[in-house]
C-alpha positions in Angstrom: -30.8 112.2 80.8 -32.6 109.1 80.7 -33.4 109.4 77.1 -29.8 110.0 75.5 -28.8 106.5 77.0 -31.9 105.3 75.4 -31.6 106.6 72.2 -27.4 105.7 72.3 -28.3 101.8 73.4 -31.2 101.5 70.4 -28.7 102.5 67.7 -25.6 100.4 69.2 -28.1 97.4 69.7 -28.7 97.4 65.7 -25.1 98.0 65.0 -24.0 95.1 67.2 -25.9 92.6 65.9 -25.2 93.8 62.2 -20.9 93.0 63.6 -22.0 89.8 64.6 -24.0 88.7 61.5 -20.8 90.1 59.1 -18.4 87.6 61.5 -20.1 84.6 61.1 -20.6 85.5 57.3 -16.8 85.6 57.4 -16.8 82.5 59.4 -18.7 80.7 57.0 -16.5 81.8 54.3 -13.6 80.6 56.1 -15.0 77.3 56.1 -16.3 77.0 52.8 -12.8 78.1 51.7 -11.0 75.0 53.6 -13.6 72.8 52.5 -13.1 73.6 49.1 -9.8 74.1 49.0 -10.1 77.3 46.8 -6.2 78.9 45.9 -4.9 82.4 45.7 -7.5 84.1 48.4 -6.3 83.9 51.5 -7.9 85.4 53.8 -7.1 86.5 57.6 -8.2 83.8 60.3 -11.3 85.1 62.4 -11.4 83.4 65.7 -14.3 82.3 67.6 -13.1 84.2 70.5 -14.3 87.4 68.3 -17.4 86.3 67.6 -18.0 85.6 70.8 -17.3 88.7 72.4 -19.7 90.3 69.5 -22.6 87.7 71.0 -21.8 89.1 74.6 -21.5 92.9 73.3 -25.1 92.1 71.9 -26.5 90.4 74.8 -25.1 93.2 77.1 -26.4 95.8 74.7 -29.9 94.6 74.7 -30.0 94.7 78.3 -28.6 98.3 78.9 -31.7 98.9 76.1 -34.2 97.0 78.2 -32.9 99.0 81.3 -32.6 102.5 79.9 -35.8 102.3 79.0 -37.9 101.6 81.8 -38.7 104.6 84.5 -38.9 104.8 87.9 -42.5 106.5 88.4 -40.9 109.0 89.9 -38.8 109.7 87.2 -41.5 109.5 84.9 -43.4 111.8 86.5 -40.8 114.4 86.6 -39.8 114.0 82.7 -43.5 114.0 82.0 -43.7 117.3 83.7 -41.1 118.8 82.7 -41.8 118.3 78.6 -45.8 118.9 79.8 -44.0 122.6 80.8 -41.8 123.0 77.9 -45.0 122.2 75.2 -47.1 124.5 76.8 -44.8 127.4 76.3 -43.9 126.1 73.2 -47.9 126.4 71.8 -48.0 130.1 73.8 -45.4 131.1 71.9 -46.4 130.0 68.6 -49.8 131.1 69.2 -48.9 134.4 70.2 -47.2 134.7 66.2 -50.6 134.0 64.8 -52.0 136.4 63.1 -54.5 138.6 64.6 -58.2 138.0 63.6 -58.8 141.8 62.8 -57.0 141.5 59.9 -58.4 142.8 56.3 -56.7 140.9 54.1 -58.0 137.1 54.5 -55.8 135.7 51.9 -53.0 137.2 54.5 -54.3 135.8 57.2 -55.1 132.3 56.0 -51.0 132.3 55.0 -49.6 133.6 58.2 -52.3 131.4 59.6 -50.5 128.7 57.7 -47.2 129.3 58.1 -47.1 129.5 61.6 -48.8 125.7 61.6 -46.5 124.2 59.2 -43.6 125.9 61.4 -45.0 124.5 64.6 -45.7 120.9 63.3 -41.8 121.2 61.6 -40.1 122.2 65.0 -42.8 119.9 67.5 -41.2 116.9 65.1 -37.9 117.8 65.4 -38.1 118.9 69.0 -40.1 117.1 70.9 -41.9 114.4 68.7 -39.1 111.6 69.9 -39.6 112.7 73.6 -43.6 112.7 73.4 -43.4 109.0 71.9 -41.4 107.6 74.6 -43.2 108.9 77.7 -46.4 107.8 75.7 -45.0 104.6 75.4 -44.0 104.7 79.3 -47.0 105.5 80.7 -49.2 102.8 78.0 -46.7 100.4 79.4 -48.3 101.2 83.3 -51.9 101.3 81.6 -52.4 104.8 81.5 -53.6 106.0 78.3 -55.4 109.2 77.3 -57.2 109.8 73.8 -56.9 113.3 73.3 -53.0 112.8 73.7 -53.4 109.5 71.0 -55.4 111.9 68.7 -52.5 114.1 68.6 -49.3 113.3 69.7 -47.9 112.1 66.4 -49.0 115.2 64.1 -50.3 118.2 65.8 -51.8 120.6 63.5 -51.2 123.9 64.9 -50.5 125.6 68.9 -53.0 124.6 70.3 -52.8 121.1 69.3 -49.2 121.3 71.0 -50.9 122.5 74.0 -53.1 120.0 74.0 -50.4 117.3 73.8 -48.6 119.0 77.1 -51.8 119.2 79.2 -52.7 115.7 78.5 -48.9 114.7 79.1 -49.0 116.9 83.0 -52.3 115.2 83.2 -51.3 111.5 82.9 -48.3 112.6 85.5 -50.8 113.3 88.2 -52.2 110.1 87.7 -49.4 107.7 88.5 -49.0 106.0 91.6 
């Protein structure tokens, strides 16, 4: 999927750059060590051809990024749909382990009440959260925006907050071109 080669090409496009940076520190050492003519370190000869190799590793790295993360509409679309389907049975689900409003005990209810938000919001950030972001960020790249989705997105409270998220996702879908 489109967003494992994203999410691969963000962390290796850090990690590049980071090589490069520690081989022209070492470069630099190199140089200040000839210069100076400083005895008993000797330390391994670093080519340029290394360092440029790194450069082209980063360059090439930054445009695999820049590629994996654009979407064809269609594509977009699709993805958008499909997570838009997978919320909404997510909040159905949770919100059928709510507790049920008949109940006696309030202090009860209040927890369950509780405990099934603070579950939701826990798995929506570990679940979904990442893949919400990026199709937000996809479709505010085309202009499309929706509030209710901005509003909660990042931290939905409880099921039907998730719900709302996927129905405002499915509903951005529809609108692209």
């Amino acid at each position: 999927m489109w967003y494992d080669t994203y999410i691969a090409s963000v962390w290796l496009s850090y990690i590049a750059p980071a090589l490069l940076a520690l081989a022209l520190l070492y470069k630099a050492a190199e140089q200040v060590k000839a210069k100076w003519d400083i005895p008993n370190k000797q330390l391994p000869e670093l080519r340029w051809v290394c360092i440029r190799i790194i450069l082209g590793a980063c360059v090439l790295l930054l445009m695999v990024r820049a590629g994996a993360s654009y979407l064809s509409a269609r594509h977009l679309r699709a993805d958008a749909v499909s997570l838009s389907g997978e919320l909404i049975s997510f909040a159905e689900e949770r919100q059928a382990r709510m507790p049920s409003t008949g109940a006696r005990d309030w202090d009860a209810y209040t927890r369950g009440v509780a405990q099934v938000c603070a579950a939701t919001q826990n798995d929506y950030s570990q679940r979904y959260a990442p893949r919400v972001l990026l199709l937000r960020r996809e479709f505010a790249r085309r202009e499309l925006t929706d509030s209710a989705l901005d509003s909660f997105y990042a931290h939905p409270s409880d099921p039907l907050a998730v719900r709302t998220v996927g129905e405002r996702l499915a509903l951005l879908a529809q609108q692209l071109r």
